[in-house]
LUMTOR-471952 format. One record per residue (C-alpha): x, y, z; residue in three letters; chain; residue number from 1. Coordinates in steps of 0.25 Angstrom, whole numbers. Each point is the difference from the previous one (the first is absolute). Layout:
// residues N
ATOM    c1    c2    c3 rest kette  nr
ATOM     X     Y     Z  ALA     A NUM
...
END
This chain:
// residues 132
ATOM    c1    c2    c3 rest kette  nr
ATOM   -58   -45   116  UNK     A   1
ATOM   -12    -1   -10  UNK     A   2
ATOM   -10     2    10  UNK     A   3
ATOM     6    14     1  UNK     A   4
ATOM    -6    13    -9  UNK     A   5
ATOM     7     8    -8  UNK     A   6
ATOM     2    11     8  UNK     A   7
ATOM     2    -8    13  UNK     A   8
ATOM    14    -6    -7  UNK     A   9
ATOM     2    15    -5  UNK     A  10
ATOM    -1     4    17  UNK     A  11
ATOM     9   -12     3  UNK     A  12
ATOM    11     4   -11  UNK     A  13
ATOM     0    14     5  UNK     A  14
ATOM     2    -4    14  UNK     A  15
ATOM    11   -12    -2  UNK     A  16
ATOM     7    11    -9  UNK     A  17
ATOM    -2    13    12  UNK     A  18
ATOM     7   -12     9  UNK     A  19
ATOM    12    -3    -8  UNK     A  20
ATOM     3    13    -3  UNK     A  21
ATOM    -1     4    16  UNK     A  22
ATOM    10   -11     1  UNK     A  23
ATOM     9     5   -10  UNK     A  24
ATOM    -1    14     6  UNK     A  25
ATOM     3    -4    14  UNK     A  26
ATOM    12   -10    -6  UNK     A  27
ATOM     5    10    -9  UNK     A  28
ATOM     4    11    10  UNK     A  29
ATOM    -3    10    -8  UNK     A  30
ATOM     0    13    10  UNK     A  31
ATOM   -10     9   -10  UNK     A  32
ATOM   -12   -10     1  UNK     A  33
ATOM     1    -2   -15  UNK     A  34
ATOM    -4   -12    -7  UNK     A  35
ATOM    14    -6    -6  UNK     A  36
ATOM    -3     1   -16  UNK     A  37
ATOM    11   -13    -1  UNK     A  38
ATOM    -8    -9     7  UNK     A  39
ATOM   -13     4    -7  UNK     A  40
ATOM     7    -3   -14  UNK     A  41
ATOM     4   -13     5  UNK     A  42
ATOM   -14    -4     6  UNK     A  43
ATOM    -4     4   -15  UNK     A  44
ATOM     6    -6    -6  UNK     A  45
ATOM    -2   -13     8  UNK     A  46
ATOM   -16     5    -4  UNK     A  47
ATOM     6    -3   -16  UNK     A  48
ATOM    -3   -15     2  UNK     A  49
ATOM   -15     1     3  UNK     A  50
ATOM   -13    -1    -8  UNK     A  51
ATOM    -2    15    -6  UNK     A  52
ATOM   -12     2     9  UNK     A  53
ATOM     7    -2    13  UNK     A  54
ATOM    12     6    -4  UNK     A  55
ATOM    -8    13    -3  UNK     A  56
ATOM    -7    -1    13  UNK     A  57
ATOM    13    -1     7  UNK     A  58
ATOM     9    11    -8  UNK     A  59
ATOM   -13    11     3  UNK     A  60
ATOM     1    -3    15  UNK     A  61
ATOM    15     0     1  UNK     A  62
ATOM     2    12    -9  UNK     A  63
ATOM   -12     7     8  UNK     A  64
ATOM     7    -1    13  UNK     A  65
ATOM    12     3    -5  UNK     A  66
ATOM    -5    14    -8  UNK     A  67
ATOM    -8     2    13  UNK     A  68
ATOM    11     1     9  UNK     A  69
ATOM    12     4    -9  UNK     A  70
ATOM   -10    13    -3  UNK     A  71
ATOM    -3     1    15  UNK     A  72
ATOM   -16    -2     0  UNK     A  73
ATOM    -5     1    12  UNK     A  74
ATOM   -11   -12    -1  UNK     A  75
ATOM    -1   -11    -9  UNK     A  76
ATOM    -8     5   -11  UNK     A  77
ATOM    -8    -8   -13  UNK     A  78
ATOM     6    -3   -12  UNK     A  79
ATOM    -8    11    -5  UNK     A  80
ATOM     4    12     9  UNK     A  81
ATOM    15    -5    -1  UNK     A  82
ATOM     0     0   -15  UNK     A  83
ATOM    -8    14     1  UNK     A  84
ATOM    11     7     8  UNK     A  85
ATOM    12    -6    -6  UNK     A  86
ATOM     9     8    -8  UNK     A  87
ATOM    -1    -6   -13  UNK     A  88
ATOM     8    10    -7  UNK     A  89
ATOM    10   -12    -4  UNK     A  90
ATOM    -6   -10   -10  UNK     A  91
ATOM     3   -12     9  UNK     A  92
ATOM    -7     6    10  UNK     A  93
ATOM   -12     4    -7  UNK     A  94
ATOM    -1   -15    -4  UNK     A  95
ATOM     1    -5    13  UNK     A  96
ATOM   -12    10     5  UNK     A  97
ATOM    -9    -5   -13  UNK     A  98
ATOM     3   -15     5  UNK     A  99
ATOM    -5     7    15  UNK     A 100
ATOM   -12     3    -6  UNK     A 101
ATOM    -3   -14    -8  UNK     A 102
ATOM     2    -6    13  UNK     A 103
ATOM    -9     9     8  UNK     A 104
ATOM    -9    -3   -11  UNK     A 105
ATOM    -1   -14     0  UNK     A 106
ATOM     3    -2    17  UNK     A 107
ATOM   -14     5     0  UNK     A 108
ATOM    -6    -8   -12  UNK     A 109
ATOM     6   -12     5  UNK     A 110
ATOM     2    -3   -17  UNK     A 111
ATOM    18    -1    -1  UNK     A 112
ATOM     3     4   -15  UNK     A 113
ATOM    16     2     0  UNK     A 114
ATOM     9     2   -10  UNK     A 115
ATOM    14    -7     0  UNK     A 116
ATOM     6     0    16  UNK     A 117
ATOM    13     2    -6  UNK     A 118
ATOM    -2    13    -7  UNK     A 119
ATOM    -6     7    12  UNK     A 120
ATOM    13    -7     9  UNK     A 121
ATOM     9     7    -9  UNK     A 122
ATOM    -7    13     1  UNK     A 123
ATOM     2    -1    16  UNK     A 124
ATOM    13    -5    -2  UNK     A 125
ATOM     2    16    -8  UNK     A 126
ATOM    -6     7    11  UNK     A 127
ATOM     6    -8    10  UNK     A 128
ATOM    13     4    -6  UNK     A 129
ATOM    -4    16    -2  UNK     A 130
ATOM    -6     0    17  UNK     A 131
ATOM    11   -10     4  UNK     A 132
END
């Protein structure tokens, strides 16, 4: 929807995202509560497909709830508080927390400069591999 800012579309892909993952969730049975690392690899890389913008947007929600819940946060927090108490000792880590910040960044500027999507997927796909 053109008539749409920026940062409304952002609102919308962050709650289209917290839906599917419920969803998946409550399908998947898992007993802990955890968010199943499979099915947020396969939701990224159905994200592979899309403009680099969008696909950025979407990999920083997803990997946000993901670290969010697989750390055990108690709230949701911004893309700045997560990437500031993550524990970015490993190098894919660490790269995912600057991509946190860039994205906290530019949330607020309304101004998306992104990189190439698939390079910060790959990086998720690491660290979904070392939480998973």
């Amino acid at each position: 929807d053109d008539s749409k800012s920026t940062k409304e579309k952002i609102e919308d892909m962050k709650q289209n995202i917290r839906s599917k993952l419920k969803r998946d969730k409550k399908s998947s049975g898992d007993s802990d509560g955890r968010i199943n690392s499979d099915k947020v690899s396969e939701i990224l890389d159905q994200y592979r497909e899309l403009e680099d913008e969008e696909a950025s947007i979407k990999t920083s929600h997803i990997m946000k709830g993901f670290l969010e819940n697989n750390l055990g946060i108690e709230r949701e927090m911004t893309y700045k508080e997560l990437a500031e108490n993550m524990p970015t000792e490993d190098e894919n880590m660490h790269d995912l927390a600057e991509f946190f910040i860039q994205m906290h960044r530019e949330q607020y500027t309304g101004k998306m400069d992104v990189g190439d999507s698939d390079e910060i997927i790959d990086t998720c796909e690491k660290v979904l591999k070392k939480l998973g």
